[in-house]
C-alpha positions as CSV (number, residue, x, y, z in Angstrom):
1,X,91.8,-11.0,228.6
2,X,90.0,-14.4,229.8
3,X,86.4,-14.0,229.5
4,X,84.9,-17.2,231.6
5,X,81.9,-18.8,229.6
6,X,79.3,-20.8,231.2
7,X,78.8,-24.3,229.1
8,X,75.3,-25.7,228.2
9,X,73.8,-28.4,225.9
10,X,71.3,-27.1,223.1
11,X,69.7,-30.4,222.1
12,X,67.7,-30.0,218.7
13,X,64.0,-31.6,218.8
14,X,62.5,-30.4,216.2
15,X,64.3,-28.9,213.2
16,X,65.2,-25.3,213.7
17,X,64.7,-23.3,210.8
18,X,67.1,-20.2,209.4
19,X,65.8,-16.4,210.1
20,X,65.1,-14.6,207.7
21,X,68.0,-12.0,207.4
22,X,69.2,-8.7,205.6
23,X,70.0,-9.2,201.9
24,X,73.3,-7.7,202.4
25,X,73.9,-10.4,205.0
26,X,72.7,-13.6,203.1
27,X,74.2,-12.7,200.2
28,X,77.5,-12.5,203.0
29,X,76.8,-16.5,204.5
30,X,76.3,-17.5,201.2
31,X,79.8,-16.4,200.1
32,X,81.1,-18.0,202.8
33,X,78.9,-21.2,202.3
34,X,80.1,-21.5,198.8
35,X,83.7,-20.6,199.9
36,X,83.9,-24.2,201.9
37,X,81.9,-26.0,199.3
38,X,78.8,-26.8,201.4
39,X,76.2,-26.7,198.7
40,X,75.7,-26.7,195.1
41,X,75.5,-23.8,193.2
42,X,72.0,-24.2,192.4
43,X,71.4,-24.9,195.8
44,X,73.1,-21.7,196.9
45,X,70.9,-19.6,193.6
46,X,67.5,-21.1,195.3
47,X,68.5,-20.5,199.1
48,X,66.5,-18.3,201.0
49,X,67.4,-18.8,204.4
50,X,70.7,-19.3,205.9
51,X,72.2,-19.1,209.3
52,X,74.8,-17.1,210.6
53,X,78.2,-18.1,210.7
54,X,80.7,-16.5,213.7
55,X,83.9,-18.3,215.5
56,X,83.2,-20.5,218.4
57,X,85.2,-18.4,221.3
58,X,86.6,-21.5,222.6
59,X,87.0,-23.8,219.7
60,X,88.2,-20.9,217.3
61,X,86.6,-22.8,214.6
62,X,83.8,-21.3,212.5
63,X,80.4,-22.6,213.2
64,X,76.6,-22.4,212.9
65,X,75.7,-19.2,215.3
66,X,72.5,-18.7,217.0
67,X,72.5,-15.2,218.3
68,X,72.2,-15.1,222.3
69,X,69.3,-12.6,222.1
70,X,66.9,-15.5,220.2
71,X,68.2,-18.1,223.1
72,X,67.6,-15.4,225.8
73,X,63.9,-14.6,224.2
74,X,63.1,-18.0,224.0
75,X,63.9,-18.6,227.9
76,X,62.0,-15.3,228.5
77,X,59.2,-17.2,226.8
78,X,60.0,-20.3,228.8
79,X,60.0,-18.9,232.1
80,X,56.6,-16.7,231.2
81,X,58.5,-13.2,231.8
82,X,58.0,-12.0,227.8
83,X,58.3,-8.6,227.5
84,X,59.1,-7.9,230.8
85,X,62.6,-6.2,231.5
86,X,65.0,-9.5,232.9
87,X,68.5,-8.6,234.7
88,X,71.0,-10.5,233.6
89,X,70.9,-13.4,231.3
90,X,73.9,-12.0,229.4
91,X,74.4,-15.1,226.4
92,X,76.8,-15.0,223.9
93,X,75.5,-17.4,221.4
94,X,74.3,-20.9,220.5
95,X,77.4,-23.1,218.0
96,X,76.6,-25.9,215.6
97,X,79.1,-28.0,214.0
98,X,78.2,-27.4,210.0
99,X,76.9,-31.1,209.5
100,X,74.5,-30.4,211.8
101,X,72.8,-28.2,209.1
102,X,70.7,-29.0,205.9
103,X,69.0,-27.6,203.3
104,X,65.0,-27.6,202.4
105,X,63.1,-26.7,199.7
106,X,59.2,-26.1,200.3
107,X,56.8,-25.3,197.6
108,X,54.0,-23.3,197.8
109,X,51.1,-22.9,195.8
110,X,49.7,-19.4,196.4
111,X,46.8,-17.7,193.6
112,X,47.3,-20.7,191.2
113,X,51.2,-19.9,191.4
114,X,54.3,-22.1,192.6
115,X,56.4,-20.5,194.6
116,X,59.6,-22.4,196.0
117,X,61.1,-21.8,199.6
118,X,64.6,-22.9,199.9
119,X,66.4,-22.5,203.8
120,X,68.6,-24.2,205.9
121,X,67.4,-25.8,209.1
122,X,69.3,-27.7,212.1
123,X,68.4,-31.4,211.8
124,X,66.5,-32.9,215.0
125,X,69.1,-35.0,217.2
126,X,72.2,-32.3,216.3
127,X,73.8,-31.0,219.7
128,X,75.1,-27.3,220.1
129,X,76.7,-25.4,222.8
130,X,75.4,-22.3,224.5
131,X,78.0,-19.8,226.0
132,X,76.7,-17.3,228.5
133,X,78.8,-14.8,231.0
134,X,76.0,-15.7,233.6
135,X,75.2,-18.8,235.6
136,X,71.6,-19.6,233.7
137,X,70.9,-21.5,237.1
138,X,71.1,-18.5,239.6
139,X,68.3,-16.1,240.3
140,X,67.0,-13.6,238.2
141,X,65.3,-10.4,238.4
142,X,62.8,-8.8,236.3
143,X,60.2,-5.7,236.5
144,X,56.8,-5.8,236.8
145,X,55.0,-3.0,236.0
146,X,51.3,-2.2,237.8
147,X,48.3,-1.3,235.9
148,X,48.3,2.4,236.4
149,X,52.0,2.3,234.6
150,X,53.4,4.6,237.1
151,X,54.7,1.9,239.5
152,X,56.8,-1.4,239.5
153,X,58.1,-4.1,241.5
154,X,61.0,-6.0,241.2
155,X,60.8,-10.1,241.3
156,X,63.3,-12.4,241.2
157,X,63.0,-15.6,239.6
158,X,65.2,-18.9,238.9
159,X,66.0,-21.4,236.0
160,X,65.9,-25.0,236.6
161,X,67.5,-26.9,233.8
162,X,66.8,-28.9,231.8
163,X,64.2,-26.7,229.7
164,X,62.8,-26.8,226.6
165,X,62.8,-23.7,224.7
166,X,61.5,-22.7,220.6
167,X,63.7,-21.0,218.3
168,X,63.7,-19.9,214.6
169,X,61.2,-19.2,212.3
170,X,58.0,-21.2,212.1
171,X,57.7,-22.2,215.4
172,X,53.8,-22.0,215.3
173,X,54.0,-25.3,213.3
174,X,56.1,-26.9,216.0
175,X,60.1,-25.8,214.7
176,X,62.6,-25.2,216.5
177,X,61.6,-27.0,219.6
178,X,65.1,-27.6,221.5
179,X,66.3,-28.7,225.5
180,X,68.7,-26.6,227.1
181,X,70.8,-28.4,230.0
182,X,74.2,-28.3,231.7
């Protein structure tokens, strides 16, 4: 079966940093990571953070993977419609080449203690794609509920690209600031 993607541009602006994921899973990436020889050992010991890692659908080649749900949230965000139900919007993923990706080690000092953070984080200027199953540029719809809760209207709303979106963790501190575009 041919599944048809919809292509889009995921320009990094600031650097995105890694989720914070299950144990089980890290411990997963990191395998993998030491598997192609991308970091150190110590590196990998000290790492925190990592992204994913799936197989581009069109490329076949394994890359950086930003889930579609975080992508989708953070258009939700964009487009002020945040925890409302949105039809539609069905994306697959965000792919980064693996230079695109270093690593970062923060310390903390926290009660008189040092505490080290080590995570990786896409570098500002790295380009990724976006797959979706739906044209991000058509219309929309998403419920709004009324006050008394018992009620809701449907609206429609429409994307106009380019727009800038946040992602990862720390975005409060101004990460993860990216453009989406055709």
């Amino acid at each position: 079966m041919n599944t048809r993607y919809y292509v889009y541009k995921l320009k990094v602006v600031s650097p995105v940093i890694a989720p914070k994921l299950p144990e089980s899973l890290t411990k997963e990436v990191k395998s993998y990571l030491k598997s192609i020889n991308k970091y150190t050992n110590e590196e990998l010991e000290h790492l925190d953070r990592v992204f994913l890692r799936f197989r581009d659908p069109v490329t076949n080649l394994v890359k950086v993977f930003i889930r579609g749900t975080t992508i989708r949230g953070a258009i939700k965000v964009a487009i002020g419609v945040l925890g409302r139900p949105l039809f539609g919007l069905r994306i697959i993923g965000a792919y980064f080449s693996e230079n695109s990706v270093k690593v970062y080690t923060q310390s903390l000092i926290k009660n008189g203690k040092q505490k080290l953070f080590t995570y990786e984080f896409i570098i500002p200027g790295s380009e990724g794609v976006v797959y979706s199953l739906d044209d991000l540029e058509s219309e929309f719809a998403y419920k709004v509920g009324d006050e008394d809760g018992k009620s809701s209207t449907i609206r429609k709303i429409r994307i106009t690209l380019p727009i800038m979106i946040s992602i990862g963790a720390m975005k409060s501190k101004g990460h993860g600031v990216c453009i989406l575009s055709k």
